[in-house]
VEXDREN-2710 file (C-alpha; in Angstrom, 1 decimal):
% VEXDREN-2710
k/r/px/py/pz
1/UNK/128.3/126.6/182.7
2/UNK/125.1/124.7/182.2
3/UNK/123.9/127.3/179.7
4/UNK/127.5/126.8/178.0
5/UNK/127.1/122.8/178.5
6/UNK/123.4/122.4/176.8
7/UNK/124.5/124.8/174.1
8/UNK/127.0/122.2/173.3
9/UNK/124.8/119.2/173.2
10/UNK/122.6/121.1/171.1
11/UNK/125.3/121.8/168.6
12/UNK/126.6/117.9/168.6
13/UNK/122.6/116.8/168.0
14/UNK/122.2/119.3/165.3
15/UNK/125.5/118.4/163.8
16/UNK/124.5/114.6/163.7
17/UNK/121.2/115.3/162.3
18/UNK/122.9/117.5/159.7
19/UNK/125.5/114.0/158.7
20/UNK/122.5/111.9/158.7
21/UNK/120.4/113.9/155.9
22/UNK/124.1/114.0/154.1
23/UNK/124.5/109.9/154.4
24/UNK/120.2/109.7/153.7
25/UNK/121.1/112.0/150.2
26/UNK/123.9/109.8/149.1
27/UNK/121.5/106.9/149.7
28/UNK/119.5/107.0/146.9
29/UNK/120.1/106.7/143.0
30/UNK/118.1/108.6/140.1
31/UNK/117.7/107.2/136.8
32/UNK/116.6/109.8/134.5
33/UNK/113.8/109.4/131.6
34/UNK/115.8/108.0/128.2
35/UNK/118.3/106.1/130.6
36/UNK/119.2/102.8/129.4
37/UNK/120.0/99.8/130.6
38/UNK/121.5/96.7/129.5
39/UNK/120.1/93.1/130.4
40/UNK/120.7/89.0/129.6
41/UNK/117.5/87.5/129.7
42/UNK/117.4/84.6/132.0
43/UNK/114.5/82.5/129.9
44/UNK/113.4/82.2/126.4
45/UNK/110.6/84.1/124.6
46/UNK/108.8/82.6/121.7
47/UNK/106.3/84.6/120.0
48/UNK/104.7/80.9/119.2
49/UNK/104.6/79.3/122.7
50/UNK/104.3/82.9/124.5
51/UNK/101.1/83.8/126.7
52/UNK/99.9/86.8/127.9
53/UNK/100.9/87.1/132.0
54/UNK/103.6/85.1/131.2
55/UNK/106.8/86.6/133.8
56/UNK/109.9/87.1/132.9
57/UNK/113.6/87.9/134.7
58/UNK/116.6/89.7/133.1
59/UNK/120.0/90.2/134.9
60/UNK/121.1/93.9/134.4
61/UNK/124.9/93.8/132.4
62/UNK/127.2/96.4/131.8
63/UNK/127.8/99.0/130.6
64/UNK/125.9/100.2/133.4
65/UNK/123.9/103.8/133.5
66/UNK/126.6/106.2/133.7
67/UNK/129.3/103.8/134.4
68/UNK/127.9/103.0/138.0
69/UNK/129.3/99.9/139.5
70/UNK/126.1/99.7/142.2
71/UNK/123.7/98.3/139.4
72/UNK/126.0/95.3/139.1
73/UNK/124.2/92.0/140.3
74/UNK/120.5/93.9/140.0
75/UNK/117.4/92.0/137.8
76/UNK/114.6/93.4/136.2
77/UNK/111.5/91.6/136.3
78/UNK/108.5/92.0/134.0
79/UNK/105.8/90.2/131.7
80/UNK/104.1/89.1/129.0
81/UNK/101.2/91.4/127.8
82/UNK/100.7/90.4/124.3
83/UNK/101.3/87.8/121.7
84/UNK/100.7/87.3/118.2
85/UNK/102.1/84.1/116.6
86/UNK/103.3/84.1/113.1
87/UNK/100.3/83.6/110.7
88/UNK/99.1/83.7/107.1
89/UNK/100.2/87.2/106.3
90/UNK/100.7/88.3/110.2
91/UNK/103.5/89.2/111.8
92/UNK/104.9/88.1/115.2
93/UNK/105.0/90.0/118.2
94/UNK/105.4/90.1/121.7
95/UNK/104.4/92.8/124.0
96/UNK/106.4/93.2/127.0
97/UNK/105.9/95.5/130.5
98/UNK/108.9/96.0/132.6
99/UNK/107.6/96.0/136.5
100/UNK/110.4/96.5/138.6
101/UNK/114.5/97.3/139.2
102/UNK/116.1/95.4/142.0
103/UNK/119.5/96.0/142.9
104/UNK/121.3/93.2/145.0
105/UNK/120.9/94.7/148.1
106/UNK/117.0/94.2/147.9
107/UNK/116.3/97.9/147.3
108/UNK/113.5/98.0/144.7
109/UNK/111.7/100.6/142.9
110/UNK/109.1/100.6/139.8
111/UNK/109.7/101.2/136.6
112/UNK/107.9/102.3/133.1
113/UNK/110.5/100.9/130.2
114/UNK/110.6/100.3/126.4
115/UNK/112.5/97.4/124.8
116/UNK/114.3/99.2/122.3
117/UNK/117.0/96.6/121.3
118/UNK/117.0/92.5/121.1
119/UNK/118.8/89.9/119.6
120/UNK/115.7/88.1/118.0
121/UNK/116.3/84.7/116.6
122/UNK/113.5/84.9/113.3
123/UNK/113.1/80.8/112.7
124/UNK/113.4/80.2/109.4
125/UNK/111.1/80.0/106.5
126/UNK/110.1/76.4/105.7
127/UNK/111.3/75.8/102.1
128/UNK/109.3/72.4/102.5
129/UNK/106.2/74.5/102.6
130/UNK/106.2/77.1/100.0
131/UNK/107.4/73.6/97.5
132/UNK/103.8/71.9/99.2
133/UNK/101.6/75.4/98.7
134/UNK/103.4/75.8/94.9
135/UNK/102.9/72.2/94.4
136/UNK/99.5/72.2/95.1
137/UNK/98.4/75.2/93.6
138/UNK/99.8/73.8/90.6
139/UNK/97.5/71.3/90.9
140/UNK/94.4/72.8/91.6
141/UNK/94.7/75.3/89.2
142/UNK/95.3/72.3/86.6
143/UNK/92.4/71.2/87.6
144/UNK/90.2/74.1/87.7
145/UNK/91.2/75.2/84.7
146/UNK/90.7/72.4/82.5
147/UNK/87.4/71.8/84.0
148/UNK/86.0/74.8/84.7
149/UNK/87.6/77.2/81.7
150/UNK/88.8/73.7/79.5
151/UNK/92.3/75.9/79.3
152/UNK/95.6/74.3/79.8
153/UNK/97.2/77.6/81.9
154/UNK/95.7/76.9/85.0
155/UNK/98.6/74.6/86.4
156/UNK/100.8/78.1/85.7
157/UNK/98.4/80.4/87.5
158/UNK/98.0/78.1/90.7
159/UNK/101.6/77.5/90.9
160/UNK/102.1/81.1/91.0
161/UNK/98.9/81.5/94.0
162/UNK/100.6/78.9/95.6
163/UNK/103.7/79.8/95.6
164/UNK/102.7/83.3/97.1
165/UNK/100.4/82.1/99.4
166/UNK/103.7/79.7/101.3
167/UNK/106.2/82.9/100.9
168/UNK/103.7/85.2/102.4
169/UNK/103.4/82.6/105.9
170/UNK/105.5/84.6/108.6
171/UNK/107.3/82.7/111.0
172/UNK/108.0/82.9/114.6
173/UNK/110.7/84.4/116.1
174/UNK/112.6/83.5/119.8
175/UNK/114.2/85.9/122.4
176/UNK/116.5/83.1/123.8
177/UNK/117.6/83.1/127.0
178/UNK/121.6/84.9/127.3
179/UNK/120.8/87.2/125.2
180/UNK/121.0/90.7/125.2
181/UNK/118.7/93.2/125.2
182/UNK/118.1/97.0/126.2
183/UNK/115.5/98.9/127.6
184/UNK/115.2/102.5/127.8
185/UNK/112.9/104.4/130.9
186/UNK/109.7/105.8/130.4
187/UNK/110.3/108.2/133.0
188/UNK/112.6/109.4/135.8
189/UNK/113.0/107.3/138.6
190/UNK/114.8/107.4/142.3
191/UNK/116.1/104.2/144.0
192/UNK/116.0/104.8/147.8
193/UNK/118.5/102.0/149.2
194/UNK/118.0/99.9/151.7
195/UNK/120.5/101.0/155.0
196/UNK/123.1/98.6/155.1
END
């Protein structure tokens, strides 16, 4: 009987250790390499005002990787890790790491993510310039040329410098906070969640 007794204690520990790897397994979340993921970003990013270490917070929004209502409410945090301002010739950009995934029961895990979508606000050329940089190539090349070559085409070919010199200034451009923007994952990751 004791035999028959301990047998059966054995069988209800072994079947509770079996149900608790079942409820561990269904307790964690894989997101596969080339998932993507959907965010708002909480603050504005200026490639003029940017800096490099600069940290930033984006609320995950669906549609949701594969349709799954448990990412609802989680951030991704990240930051900064290059800027270039607009310039004579150069091009904005901003460089951006993506640290971490945090669901809104606090279970976190690290992740390796490409921005692969925005809605970048490009500020707009200033007309007010390129009429300056036309204006005043007009005038130097006046000058130049009457002095320098005693030829009255020089206003003509300055204008022409100028005005090419003001088109070719880039401008800045803003990732304003509320809007959206998608990432996709450098690799696979697993979420283990936190035991409610």
């Amino acid at each position: 009987m004791k035999f028959r007794n301990g047998l059966l204690a054995l069988a209800a520990v072994a079947a509770l250790a079996g149900t608790t790897v079942v409820a561990s397994a269904q307790q964690t979340l894989t997101l596969y390499q080339g998932a993507q993921i959907n965010g708002r970003l909480r603050t504005t990013l200026d490639s003029g005002s940017a800096h490099v270490g600069d940290r930033f917070v984006m609320d995950v929004v669906p549609p949701y990787p594969s349709g799954d209502p448990t990412y609802q409410g989680a951030i991704i945090a990240g930051e900064v890790t290059s800027v270039t301002p607009a310039g004579q010739g150069r091009k904005p950009h901003i460089g951006l790491q993506f640290d971490y995934l945090r669901l809104a029961d606090g279970s976190t895990v690290n992740i390796s993510a490409s921005l692969t979508q925005d809605q970048r606000k490009q500020q707009q050329a200033n007309g007010g310039h390129v009429a300056l940089t036309t204006l005043g190539g007009m005038l130097l090349g006046n000058v130049l040329g009457k002095t320098l070559f005693h030829t009255g085409g020089g206003g003509l070919v300055g204008a022409a410098g100028g005005l090419l010199y003001g088109v070719n200034q880039k401008t800045n451009f803003q990732l304003p906070a509320g809007s959206n923007v998608q990432i996709t994952l450098n690799q696979t990751v697993t979420i283990r969640r936190q035991s409610n």
